[in-house]
C-alpha positions in Angstrom: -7.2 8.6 16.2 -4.2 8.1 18.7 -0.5 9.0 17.5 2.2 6.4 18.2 5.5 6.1 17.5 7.7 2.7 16.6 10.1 2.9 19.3 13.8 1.3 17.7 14.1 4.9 16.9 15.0 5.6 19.9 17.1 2.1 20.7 20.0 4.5 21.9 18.1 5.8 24.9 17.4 3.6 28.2 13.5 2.3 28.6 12.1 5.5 31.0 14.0 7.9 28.9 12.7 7.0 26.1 9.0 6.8 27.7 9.6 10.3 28.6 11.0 11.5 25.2 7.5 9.8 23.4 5.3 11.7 26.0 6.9 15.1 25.8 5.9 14.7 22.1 2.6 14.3 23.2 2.2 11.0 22.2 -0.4 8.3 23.1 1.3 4.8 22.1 4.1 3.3 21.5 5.2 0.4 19.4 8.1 -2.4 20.9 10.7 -3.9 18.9 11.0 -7.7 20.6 13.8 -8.8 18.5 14.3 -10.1 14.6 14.7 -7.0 12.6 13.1 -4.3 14.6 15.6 -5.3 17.8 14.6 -5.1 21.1 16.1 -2.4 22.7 13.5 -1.4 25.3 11.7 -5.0 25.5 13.3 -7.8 26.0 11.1 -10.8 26.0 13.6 -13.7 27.4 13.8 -10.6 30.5 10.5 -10.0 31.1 9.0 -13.5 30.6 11.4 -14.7 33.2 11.3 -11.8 36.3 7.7 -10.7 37.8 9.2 -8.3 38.9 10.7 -6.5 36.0 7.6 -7.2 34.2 5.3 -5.3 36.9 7.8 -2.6 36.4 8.0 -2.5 32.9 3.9 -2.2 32.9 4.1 0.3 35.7 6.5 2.5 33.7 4.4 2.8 31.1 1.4 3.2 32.3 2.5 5.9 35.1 3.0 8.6 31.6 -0.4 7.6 30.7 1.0 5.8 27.4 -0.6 2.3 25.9 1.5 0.1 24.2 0.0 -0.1 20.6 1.6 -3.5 19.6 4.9 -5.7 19.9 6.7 -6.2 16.9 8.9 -9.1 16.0 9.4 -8.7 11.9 11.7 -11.3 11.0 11.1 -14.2 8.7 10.3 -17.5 10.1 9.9 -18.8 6.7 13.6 -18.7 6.4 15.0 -21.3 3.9 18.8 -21.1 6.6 16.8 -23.5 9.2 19.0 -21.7 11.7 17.6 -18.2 11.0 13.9 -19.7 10.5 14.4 -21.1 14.0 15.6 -18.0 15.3 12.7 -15.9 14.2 10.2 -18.2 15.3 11.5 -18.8 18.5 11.5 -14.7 18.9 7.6 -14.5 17.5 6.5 -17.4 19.9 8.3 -15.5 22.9 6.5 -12.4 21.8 3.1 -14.0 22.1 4.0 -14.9 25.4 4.6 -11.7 26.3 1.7 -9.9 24.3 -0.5 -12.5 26.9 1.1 -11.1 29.9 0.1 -7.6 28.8 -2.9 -8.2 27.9 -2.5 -7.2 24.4 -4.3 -9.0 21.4 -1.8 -7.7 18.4 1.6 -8.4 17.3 3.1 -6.8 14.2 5.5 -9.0 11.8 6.2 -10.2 8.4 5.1 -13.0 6.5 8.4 -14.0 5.6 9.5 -15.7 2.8 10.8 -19.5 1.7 13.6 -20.0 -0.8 13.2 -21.7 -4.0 14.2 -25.9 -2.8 15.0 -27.6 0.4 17.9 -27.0 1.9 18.1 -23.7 0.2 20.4 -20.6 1.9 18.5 -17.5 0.4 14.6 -16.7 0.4 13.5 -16.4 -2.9 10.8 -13.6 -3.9 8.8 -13.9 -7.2 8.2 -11.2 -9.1 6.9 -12.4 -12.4 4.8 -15.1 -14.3 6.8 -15.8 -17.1 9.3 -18.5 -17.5 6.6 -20.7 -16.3 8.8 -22.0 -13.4 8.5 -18.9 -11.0 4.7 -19.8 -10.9 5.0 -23.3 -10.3 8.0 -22.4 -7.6 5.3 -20.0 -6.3 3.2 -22.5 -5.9 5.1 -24.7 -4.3 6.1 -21.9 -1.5 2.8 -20.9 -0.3 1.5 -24.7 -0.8 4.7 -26.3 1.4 5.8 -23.4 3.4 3.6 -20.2 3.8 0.1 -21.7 4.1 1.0 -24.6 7.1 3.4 -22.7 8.8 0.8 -19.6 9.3 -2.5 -21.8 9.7 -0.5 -23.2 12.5 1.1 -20.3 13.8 -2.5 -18.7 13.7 -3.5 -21.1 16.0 -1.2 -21.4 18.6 -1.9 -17.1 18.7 -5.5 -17.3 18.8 -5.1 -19.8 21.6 -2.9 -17.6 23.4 -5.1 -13.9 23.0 -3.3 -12.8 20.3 -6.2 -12.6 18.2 -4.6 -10.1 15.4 -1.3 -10.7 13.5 -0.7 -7.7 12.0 1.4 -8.0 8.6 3.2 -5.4 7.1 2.9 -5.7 3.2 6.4 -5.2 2.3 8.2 -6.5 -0.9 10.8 -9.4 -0.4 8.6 -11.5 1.2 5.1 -13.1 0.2 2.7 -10.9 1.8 3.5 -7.7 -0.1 0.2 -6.1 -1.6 -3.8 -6.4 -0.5 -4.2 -9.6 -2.7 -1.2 -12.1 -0.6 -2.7 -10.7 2.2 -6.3 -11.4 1.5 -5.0 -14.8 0.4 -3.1 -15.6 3.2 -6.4 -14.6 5.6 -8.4 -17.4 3.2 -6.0 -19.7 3.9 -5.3 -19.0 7.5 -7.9 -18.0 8.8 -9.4 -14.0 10.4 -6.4 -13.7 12.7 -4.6 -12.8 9.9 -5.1 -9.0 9.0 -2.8 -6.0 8.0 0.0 -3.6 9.9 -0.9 -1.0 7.3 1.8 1.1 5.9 1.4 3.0 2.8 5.5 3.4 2.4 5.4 0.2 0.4 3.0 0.8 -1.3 3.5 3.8 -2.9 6.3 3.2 -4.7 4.8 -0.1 -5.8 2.7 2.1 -7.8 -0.6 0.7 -4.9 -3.4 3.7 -4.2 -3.2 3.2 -0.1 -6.9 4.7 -0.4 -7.6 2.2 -2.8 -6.0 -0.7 -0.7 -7.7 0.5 2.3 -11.1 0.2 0.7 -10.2 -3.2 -0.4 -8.6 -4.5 2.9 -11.6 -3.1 5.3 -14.8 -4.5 3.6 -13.0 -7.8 4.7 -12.4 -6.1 8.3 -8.6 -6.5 8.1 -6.4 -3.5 9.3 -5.5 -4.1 12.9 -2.5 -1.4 12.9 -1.3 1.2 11.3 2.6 2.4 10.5 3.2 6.0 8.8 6.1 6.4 7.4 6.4 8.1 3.7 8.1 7.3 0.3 9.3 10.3 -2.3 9.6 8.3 -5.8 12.3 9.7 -7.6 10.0 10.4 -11.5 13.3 10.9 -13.5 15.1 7.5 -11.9 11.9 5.4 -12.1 11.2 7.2 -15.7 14.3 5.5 -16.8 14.6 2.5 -14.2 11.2 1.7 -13.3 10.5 1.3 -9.3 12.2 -2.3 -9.0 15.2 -0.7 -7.3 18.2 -3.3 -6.0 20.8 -0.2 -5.4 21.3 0.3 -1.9 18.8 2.2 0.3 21.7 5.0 1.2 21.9 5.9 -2.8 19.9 8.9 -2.9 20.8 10.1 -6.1 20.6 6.8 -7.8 17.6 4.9 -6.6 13.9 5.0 -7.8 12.7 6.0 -4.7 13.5 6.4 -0.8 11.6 6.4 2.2 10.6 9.5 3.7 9.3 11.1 6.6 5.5 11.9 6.3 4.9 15.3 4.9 8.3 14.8 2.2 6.9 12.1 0.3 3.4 13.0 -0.1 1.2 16.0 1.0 -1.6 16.9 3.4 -4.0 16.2 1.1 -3.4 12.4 0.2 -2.4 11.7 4.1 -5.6 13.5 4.5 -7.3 10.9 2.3 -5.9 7.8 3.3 -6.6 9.0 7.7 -10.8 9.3 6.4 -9.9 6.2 4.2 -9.1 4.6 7.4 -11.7 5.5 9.5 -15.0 4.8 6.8 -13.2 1.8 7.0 -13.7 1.3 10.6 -10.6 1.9 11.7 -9.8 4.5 14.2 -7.1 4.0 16.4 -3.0 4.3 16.6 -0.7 5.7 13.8 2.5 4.3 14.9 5.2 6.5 13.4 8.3 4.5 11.7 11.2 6.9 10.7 13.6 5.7 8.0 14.7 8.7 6.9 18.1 8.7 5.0 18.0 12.9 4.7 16.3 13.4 8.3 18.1 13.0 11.6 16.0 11.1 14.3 15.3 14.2 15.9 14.2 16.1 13.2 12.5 13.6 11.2 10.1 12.2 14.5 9.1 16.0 15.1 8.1 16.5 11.6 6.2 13.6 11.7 4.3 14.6 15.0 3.6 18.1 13.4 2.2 17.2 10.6 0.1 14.2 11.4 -1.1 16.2 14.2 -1.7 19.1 11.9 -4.1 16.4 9.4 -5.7 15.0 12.7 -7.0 17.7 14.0 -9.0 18.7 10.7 -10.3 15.1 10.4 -13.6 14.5 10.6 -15.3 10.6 9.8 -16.5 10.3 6.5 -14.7 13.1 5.2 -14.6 14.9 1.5 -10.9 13.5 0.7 -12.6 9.9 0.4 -13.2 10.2 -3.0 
């Protein structure tokens, strides 16, 4: 496997620097915010689309430190129920497979987004339960109006353009959140449609990643990989449970918090879910996300490096920690 880093960590530092900071790590990848939530610090699409010249440097930059870029990444939500932010975020994913064509990549990573609960709506609307009956039937009336057209087309147009792989993160808020939307979603949508893996959100959703793995690659759908870590808090979710709305900078208060890999869980499970990966067929870049509340940039990327290096190096394929 190849080691990668999501690069809006670094959105203070210029474009080169920041190329050089990844490969003194000794790093193979790196990940590009192109705007929405991620930013896009070091890749500006609007920029590169519209100068030959910047682009051939851009390319040239990268591939002078011997670095690949692993995927763009435009996470937003284009499902938006505000048409003005829906259009906002589509109009950044649609530049972004643009862009992805004039690199020659095939992967973007994003989110599936989420629609609100009527027309004309301000907020997106996530449901969480079954039970009064009308959060199923508004369920069904998201992924039947909004979700399933807007991605069978959206599909498409990607597949049309050699963007063969949209990678969606499973992340709670919007509709693709665990294996199952996201194995619906592919029925629906078609093979394009596969997962930006990252066991963060899944962990304190209670979801084995080894388990989800398993599930997601007999249908041949990771195309990328995030690691970032959680640390659940027992005592909070004990008393709370894990659906947490306290903001992300309460450490003492919430349920759980992201982490940098190594804090949240040990060698041993990231051990398991890096063979997971690769009897699943998957061996390629783990693009490192920090989100870190108790970690520093600095200190929280070297940790990471050190100790998915550290679990690299004594993996083998097909592994003991599968079981």
């Amino acid at each position: 496997m190849k080691l990668g880093v999501v690069t809006a960590l670094f959105a203070s530092l210029p474009f080169e620097a920041m190329l050089d900071r990844v490969k003194a790590h000794g790093l193979d990848a790196i990940e590009l915010g192109t705007g929405n939530y991620p930013g896009c610090a070091h890749c500006n699409p609007e920029d590169l689309l519209g100068d030959k010249a910047k682009l051939k440097a851009f390319r040239r930059a990268v591939e002078s430190r011997k670095l690949e870029i692993s995927a763009l990444s435009c996470h937003g939500n284009p499902l938006h129920p505000n048409p003005d932010v829906a259009a906002a975020h589509h109009a950044t994913f649609v530049k972004t497979v643009y862009l992805a064509k004039q690199l020659g990549l095939d992967r973007i990573c994003l989110f599936s987004g989420c629609p609100g609960d009527v027309e004309g709506g301000q907020h997106p609307n996530w449901v969480t339960c079954a039970w009064p009956t009308e959060y199923g039937e508004l369920l069904d009336w998201q992924w039947k109006n909004k979700v399933i057209p807007y991605w069978r087309e959206q599909s498409a147009f990607s597949v049309a353009h050699g963007v063969r792989r949209l990678c969606f993160e499973m992340h709670p808020g919007f509709v693709v959140y665990n294996p199952e939307t996201l194995l619906r979603l592919r029925a629906a949508a078609g093979d394009s449609i596969g997962a930006n893996f990252d066991p963060s959100h899944l962990f304190w959703q209670g979801i084995d990643p080894v388990a989800a793995i398993k599930t997601l690659g007999a249908h041949g759908a990771i195309f990328h990989v995030h690691a970032k870590d959680t640390q659940v808090d027992r005592e909070n979710t004990a008393r709370n449970g894990v659906l947490d709305t306290k903001p992300l900078s309460d450490a003492r208060g919430r349920s759980w918090l992201f982490r940098t890999v190594g804090y949240g869980h040990d060698q041993l499970e990231w051990r398991r879910i890096l063979s997971a990966l690769r009897v699943a067929g998957y061996d390629d870049v783990l693009s490192i996300e920090h989100e870190d509340l108790l970690a520093s940039v600095e200190e929280g990327f070297a940790q990471a490096v050190s100790f998915l290096k550290t679990c690299m190096l004594k993996e083998a394929p097909g592994a003991a920690w599968w079981t």
